[in-house]
N, C-alpha and C positions, 0 to 999 in steps of 0.2 A: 608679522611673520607670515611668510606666502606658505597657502595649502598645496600641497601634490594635488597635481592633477589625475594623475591615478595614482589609490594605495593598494598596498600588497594584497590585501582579498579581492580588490576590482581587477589586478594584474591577474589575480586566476579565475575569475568571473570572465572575465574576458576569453581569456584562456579556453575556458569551458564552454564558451557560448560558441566558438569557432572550431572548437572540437569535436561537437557533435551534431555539427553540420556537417560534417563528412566523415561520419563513424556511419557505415554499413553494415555490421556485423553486429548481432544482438551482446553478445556477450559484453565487447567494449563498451556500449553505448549504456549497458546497465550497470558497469562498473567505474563508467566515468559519472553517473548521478548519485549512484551511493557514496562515492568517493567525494563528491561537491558534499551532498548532506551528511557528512559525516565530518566534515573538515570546517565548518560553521561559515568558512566565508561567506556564504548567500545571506547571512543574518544583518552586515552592517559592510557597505565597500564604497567606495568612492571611483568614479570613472568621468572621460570627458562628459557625459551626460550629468552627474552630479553626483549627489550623496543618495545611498537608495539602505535602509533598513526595514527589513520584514521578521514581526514576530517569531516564536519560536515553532509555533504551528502552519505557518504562512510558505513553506515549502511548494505547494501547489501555485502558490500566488507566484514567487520566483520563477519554476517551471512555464509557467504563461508570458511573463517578462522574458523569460530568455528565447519564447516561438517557438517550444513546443508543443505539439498537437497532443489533445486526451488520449486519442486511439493510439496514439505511436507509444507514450507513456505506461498504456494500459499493456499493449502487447508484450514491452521489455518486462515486467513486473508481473506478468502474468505465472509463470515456473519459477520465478528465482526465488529462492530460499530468504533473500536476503533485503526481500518485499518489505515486510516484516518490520527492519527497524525504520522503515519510512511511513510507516502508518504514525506515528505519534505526533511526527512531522507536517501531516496531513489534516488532524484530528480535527472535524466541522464540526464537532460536540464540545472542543475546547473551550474553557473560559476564556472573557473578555481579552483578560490579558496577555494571553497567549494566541490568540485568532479578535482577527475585527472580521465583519464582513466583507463581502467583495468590493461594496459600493464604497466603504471608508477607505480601503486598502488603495480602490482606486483612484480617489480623490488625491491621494498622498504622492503619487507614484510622480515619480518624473518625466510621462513618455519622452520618446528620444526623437518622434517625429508625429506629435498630435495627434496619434491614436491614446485614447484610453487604456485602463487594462481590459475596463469591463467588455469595451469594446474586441481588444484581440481575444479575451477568456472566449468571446461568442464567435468569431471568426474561427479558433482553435479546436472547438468543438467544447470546450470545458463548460458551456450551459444546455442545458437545454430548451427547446420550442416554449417554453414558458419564464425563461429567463432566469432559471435557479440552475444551482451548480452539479451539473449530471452524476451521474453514478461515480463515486469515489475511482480511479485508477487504478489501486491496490485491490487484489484478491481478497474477498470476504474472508478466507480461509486465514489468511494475512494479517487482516485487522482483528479476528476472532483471536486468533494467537496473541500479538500484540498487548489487546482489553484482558482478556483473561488468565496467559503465560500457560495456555493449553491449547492444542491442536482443534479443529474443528469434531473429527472424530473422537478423539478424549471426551471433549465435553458432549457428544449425542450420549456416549458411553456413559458417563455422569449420569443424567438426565434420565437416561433409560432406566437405571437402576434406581434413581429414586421416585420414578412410579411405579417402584412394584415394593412390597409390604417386605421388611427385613425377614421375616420368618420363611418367606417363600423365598427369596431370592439364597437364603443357604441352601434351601430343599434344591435350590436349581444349581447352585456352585456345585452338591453334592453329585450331580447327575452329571454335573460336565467332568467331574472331575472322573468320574467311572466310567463316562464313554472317552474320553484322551486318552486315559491306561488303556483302553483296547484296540488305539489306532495305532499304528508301527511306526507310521512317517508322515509328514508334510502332506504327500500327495495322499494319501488317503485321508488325514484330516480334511484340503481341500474340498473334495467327492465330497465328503459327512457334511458338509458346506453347502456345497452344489444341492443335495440331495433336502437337504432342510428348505433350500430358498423354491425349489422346485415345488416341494410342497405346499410350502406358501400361497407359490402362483396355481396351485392349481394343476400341474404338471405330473404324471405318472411315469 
């Protein structure tokens, strides 16, 4: 029985990889890669180059096989809300089974014209000057969400409250909760705001 020479995931891998070669516009560009990771073909395709499967966290690994650049990855992902569910995708803390290293991944890979991966990962910018894999792409604030299922600010909030002893922190819920009743609106909360961090710094 003859194999296709390309199947349906490599018909939108392909798709994809020719697409965002001439997407300009940030929005497109980052709803055409949520839309790949989200749709699993990048995990298992077939194309004239061959059969290419990449674990479930190996996301960034495809991104380098398709010629995208870190900085260019980094910039779409930088505001989008929708970072987020690509962190998991991404996860360099993942078990074996879910992430190999660079150097296995690369060994596996099928380049299409005898580059390496590991070699485009460094031409891409995806290593850095010491040949390990630069600063994640996704927003810290991103991958915080992601690990935890709380916002970066949630968790300082978290955090802040349990270094201060449960007895005092009602004494203090007490006190916020007496000076809010005395503020009228937003904007004068604000100011009571201003006026707190002012002191902080040192500011009269």
């Amino acid at each position: 029985m003859s194999v296709e020479l390309v199947d349906e995931n490599g018909e939108r891998v392909i798709a994809f990889t020719g697409r965002i070669r001439n997407l300009t516009r940030i929005a497109e560009l980052t709803a055409s890669i949520i839309d790949m990771a989200e749709s699993g073909a990048w995990r298992n395709y077939r194309t004239a180059v061959g059969h290419e499967q990449w674990l479930c966290a190996e996301f960034d690994y495809f991104l380098i096989a398709c010629q995208l650049e870190r900085d260019d990855i980094a910039r779409v992902l930088a505001w989008n809300a929708d970072s987020a569910k690509l962190a998991p995708l991404m996860d360099r803390e993942a078990a074996s089974e879910r992430r190999r290293d660079l150097d296995a991944a690369s060994a596996s890979w099928g380049s299409p014209g005898g580059e390496t991966l590991l070699i485009r990962a460094k031409r891409l910018g995806w290593l850095n000057d010491g040949g390990r894999l630069a600063a994640s792409p996704i927003p810290r604030r991103a991958r915080t969400r992601a690990i935890t299922g709380v916002t970066v600010d949630e968790l300082a909030r978290h955090r802040r409250a349990e270094r201060i002893p449960e007895a005092r922190r009602r004494e203090i819920d007490t006190l916020a909760d007496s000076i809010s009743s005395e503020l009228a609106d937003d904007q004068e909360r604000r100011y009571f705001l201003d006026r707190l961090a002012s002191k902080r710094e040192g500011v009269t």
